[in-house]
BALOTI-169622 format. One record per atom (N, C-alpha, C): residue number from 1; residue in three letters; atom name; x, y, z. Coordinates in nm, 3 decimals. Layout:
<recs>
REC   seq   type   atom         X         Y         Z
REC   NUM    ALA     CA         X         Y         Z
...
</recs>
This chain:
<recs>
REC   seq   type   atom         X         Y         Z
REC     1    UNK      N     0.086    -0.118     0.000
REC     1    UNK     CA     0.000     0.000     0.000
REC     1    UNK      C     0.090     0.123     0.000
REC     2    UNK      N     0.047     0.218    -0.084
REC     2    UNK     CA     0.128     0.374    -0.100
REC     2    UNK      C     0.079     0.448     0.003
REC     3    UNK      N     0.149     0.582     0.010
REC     3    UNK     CA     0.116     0.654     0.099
REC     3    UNK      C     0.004     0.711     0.059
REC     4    UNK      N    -0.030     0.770    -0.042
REC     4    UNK     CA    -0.146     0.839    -0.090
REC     4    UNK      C    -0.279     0.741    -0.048
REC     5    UNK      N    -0.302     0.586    -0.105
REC     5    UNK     CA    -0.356     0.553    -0.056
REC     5    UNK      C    -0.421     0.501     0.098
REC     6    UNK      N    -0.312     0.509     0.165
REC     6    UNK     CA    -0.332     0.531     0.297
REC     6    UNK      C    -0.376     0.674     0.412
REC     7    UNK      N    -0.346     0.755     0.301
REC     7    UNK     CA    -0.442     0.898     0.341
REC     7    UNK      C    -0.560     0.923     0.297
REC     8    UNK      N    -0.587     0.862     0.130
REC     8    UNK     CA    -0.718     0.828     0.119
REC     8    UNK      C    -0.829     0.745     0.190
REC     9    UNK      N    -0.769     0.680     0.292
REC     9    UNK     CA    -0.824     0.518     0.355
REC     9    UNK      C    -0.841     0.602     0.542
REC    10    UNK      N    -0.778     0.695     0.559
REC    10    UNK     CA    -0.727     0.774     0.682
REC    10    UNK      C    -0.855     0.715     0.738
REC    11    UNK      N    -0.948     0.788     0.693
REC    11    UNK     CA    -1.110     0.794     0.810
REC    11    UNK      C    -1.143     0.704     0.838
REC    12    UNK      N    -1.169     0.598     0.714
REC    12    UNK     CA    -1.205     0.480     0.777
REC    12    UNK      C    -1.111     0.429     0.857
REC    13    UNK      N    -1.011     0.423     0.828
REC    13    UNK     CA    -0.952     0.357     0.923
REC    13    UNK      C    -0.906     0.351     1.081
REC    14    UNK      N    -0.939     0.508     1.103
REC    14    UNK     CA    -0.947     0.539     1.257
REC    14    UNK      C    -1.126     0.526     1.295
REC    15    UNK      N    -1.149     0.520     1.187
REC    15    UNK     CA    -1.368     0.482     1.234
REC    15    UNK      C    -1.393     0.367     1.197
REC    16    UNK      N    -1.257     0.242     1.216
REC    16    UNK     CA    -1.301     0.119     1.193
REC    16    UNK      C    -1.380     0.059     1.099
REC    17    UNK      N    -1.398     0.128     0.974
REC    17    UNK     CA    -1.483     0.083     0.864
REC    17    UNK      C    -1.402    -0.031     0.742
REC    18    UNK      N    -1.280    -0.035     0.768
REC    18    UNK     CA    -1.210    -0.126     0.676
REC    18    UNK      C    -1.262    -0.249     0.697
REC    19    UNK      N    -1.178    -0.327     0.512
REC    19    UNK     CA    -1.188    -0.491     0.648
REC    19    UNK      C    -1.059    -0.548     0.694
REC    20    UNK      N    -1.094    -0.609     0.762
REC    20    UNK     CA    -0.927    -0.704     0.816
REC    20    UNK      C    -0.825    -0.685     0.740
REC    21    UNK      N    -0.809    -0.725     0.621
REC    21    UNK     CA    -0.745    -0.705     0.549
REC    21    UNK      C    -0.645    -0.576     0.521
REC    22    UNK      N    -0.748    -0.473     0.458
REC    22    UNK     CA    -0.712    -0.313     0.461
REC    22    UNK      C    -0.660    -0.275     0.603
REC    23    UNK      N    -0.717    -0.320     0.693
REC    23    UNK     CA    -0.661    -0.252     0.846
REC    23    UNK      C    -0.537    -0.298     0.870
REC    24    UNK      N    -0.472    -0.446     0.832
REC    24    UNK     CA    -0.368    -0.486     0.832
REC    24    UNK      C    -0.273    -0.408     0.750
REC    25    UNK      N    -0.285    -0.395     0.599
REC    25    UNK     CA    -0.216    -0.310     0.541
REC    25    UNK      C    -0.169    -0.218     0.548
REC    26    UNK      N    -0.249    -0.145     0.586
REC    26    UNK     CA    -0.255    -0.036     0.678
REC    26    UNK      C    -0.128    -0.014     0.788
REC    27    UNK      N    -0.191    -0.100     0.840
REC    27    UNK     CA    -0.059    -0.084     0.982
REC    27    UNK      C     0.042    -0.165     0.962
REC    28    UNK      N     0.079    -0.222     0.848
REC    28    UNK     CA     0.215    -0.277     0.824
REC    28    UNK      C     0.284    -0.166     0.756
REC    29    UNK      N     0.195    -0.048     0.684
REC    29    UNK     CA     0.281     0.086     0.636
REC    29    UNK      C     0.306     0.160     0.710
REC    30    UNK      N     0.197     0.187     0.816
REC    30    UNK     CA     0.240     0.276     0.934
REC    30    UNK      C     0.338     0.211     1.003
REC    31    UNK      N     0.402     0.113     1.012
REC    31    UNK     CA     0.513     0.002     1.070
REC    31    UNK      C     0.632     0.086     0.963
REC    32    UNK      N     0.624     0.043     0.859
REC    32    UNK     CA     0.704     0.078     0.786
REC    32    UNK      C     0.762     0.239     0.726
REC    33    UNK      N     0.658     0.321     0.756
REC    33    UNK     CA     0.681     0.490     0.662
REC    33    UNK      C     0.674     0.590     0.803
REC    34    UNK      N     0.771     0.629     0.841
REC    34    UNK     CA     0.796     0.781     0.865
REC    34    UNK      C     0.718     0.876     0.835
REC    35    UNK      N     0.700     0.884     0.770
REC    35    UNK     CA     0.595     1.034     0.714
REC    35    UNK      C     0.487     0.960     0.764
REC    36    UNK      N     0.443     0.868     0.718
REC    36    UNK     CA     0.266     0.851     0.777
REC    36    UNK      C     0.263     0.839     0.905
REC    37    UNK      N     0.335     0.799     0.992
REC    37    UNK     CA     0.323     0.818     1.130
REC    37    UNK      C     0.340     0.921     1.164
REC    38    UNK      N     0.404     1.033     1.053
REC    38    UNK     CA     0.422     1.171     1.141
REC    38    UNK      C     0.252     1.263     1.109
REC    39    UNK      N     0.239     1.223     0.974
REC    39    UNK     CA     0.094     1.281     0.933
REC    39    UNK      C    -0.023     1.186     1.051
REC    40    UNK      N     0.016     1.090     1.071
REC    40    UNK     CA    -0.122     1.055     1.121
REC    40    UNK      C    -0.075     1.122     1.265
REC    41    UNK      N    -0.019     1.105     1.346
REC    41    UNK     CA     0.012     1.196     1.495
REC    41    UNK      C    -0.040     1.323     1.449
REC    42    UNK      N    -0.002     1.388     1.340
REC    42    UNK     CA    -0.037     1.536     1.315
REC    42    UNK      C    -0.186     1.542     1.291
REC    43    UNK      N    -0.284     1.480     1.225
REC    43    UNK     CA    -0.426     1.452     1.203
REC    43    UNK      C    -0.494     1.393     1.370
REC    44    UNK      N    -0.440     1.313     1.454
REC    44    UNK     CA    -0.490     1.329     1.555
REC    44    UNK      C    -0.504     1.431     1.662
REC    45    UNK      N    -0.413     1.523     1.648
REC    45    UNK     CA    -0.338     1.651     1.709
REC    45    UNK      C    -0.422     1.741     1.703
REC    46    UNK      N    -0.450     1.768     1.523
REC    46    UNK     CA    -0.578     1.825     1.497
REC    46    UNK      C    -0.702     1.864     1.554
REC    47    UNK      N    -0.734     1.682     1.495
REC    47    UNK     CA    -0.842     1.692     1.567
REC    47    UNK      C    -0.885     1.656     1.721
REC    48    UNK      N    -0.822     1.665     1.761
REC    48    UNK     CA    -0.792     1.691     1.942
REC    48    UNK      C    -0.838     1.830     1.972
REC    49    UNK      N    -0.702     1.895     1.856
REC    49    UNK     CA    -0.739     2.088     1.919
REC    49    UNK      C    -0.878     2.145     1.877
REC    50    UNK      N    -0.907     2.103     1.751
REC    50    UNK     CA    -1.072     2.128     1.730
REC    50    UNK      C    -1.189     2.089     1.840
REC    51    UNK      N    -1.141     1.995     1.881
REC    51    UNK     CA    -1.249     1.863     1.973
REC    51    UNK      C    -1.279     1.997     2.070
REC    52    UNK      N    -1.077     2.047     2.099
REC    52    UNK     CA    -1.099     2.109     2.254
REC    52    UNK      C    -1.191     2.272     2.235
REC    53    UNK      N    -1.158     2.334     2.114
REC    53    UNK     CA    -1.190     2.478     2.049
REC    53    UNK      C    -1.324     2.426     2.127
REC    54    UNK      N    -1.402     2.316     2.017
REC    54    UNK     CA    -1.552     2.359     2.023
REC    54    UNK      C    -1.567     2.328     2.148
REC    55    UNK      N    -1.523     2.260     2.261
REC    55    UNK     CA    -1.544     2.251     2.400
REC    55    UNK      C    -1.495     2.357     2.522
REC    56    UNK      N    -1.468     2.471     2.470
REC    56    UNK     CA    -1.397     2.584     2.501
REC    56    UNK      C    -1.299     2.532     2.629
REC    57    UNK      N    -1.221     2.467     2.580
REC    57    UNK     CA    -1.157     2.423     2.630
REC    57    UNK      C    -0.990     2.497     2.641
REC    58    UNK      N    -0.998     2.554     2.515
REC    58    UNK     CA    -0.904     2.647     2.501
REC    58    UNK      C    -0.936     2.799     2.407
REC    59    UNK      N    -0.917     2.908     2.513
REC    59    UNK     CA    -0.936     2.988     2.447
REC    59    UNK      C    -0.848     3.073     2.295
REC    60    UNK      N    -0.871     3.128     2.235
REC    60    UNK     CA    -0.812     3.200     2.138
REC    60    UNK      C    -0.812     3.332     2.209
REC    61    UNK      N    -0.653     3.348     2.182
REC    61    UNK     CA    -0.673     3.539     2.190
REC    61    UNK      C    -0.714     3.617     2.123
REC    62    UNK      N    -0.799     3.735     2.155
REC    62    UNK     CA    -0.839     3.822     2.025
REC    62    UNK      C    -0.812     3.813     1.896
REC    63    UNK      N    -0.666     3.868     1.901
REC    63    UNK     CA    -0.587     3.949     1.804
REC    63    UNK      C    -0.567     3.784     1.692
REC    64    UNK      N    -0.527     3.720     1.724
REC    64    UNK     CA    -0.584     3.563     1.672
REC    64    UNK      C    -0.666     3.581     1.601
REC    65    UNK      N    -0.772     3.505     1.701
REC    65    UNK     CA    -0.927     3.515     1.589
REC    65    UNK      C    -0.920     3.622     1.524
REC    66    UNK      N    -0.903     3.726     1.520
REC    66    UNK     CA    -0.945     3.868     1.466
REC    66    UNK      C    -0.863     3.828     1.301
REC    67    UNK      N    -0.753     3.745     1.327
REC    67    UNK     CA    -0.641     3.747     1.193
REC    67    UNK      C    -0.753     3.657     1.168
REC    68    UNK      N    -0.772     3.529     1.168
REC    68    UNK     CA    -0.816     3.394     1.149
REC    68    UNK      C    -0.939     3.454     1.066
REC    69    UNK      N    -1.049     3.552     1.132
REC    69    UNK     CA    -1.190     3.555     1.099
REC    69    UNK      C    -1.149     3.664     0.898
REC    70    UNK      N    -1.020     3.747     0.994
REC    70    UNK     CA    -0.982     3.819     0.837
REC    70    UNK      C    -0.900     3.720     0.752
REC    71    UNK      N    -0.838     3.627     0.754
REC    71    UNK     CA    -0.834     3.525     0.659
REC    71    UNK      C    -0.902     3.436     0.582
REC    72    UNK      N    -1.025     3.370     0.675
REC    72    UNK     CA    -1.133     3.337     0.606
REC    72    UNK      C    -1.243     3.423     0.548
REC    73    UNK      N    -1.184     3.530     0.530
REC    73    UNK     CA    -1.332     3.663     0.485
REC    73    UNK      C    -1.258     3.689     0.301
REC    74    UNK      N    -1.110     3.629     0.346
REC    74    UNK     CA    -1.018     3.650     0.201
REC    74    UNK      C    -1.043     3.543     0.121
REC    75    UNK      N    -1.067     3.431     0.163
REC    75    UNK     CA    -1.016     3.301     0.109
REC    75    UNK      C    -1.162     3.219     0.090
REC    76    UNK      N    -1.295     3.287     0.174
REC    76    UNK     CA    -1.405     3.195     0.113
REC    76    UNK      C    -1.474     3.224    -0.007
REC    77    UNK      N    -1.505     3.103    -0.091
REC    77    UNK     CA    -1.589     3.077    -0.217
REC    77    UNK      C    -1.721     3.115    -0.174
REC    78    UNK      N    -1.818     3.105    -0.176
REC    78    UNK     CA    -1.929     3.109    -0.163
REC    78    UNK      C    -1.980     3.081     0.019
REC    79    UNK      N    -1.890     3.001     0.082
REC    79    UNK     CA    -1.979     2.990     0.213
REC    79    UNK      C    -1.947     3.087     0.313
REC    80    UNK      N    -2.052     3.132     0.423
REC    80    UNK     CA    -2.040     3.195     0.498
REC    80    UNK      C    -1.996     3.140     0.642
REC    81    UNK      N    -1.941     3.231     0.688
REC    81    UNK     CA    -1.851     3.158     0.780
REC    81    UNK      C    -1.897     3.245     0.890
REC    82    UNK      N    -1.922     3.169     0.993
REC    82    UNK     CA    -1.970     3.225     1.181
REC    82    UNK      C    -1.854     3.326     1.232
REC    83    UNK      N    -1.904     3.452     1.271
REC    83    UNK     CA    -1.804     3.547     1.354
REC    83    UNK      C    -1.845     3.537     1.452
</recs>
């Protein structure tokens, strides 16, 4: 299994949707590749700090959000985004 395909496979595979098979594969690359163990630590990390955001668990400083809310006011297509 490549790396690409194993970032394509990411979700299911931490939401247990593979089969035996794929889950094995899986973790004989994460055995084997550097980078995917560093991307997948970094994708759990993630979504940890999101988990904690929406649980105000950690605040943002102003001046932060204030950049963050003016970055996404630059960069969205069509959707509107919560201030």
């Amino acid at each position: 299994m490549e790396c690409k395909e194993v970032v394509d496979l990411l979700i299911d595979y931490l939401e247990h949707r593979l089969t035996p098979l794929e889950h094995k594969e899986i973790e004989a690359h994460f055995e084997a590749c550097a980078e995917c163990q560093t991307f997948l630590r970094t994708y759990n990390s993630t979504v940890t700090l999101i988990r904690d955001l929406r649980q105000d668990k950690i605040q943002i400083p102003e001046p932060v959000k204030e950049r963050l809310q003016e970055f996404l006011k630059q960069h969205r297509s069509d959707r509107t985004y919560v201030q």
